[in-house]
N, C-alpha and C positions, 0 to 999 in steps of 0.2 A: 504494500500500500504506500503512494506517494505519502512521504510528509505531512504535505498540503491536505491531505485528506482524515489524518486523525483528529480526532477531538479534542479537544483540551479543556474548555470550559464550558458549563452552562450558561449563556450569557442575558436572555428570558427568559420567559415562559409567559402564556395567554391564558388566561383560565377563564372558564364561563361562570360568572354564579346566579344561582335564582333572587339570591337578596344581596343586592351590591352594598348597601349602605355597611350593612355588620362585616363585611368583608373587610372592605377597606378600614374601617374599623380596628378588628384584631389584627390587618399586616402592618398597620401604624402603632399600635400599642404594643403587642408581643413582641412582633420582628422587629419593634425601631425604623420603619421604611418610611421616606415623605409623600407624601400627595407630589407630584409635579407637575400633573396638567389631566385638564377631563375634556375627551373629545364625543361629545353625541351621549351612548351608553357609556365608555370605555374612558378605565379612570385608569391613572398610569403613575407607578409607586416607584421610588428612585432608591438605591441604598447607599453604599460606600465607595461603589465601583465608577469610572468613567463614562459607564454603558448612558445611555440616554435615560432608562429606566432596568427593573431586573422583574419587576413583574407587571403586568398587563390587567385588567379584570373588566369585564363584560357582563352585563345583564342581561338573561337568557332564561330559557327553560327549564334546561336541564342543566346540572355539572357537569364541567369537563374541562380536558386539555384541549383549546384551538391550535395551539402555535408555540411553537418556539425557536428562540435564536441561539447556537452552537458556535463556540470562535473553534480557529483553527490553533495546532498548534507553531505553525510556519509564518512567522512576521505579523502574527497577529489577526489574522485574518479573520473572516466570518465563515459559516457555513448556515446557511439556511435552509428552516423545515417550515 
């Protein structure tokens, strides 16, 4: 496997939830994460790292994982799912 193609870090993750409000909620009170911007549904929680944000969260019907962002471990790179 190239380099370029291992993983290195998790760098989001998108989660769906049925109740946003208590979400966001317990990832700012437990985890320590900031609010840093809410687009439409989709409220976007920032941590210690560079990334723009480390987690994502969505109001929806059901839970679940949408999405997430993978860095590479070659210069830094991304790899996206």
């Amino acid at each position: 496997m190239p380099e370029s193609d291992r993983v290195a870090a998790l760098r989001s993750v998108e989660l769906v939830v049925p109740d946003l409000d208590p979400a966001v909620d317990f990832l700012t009170r437990a985890w320590g994460l900031s609010q840093l911007d809410v687009r439409g549904e989709t409220v976007f929680l920032h941590g210690t790292g560079k990334d723009h944000h480390c987690v994502a969260l969505s109001r929806g019907d059901a839970p679940g994982i949408s999405g997430m962002t993978l860095g590479s471990d070659a210069g830094g790179g991304r790899i996206v799912s």
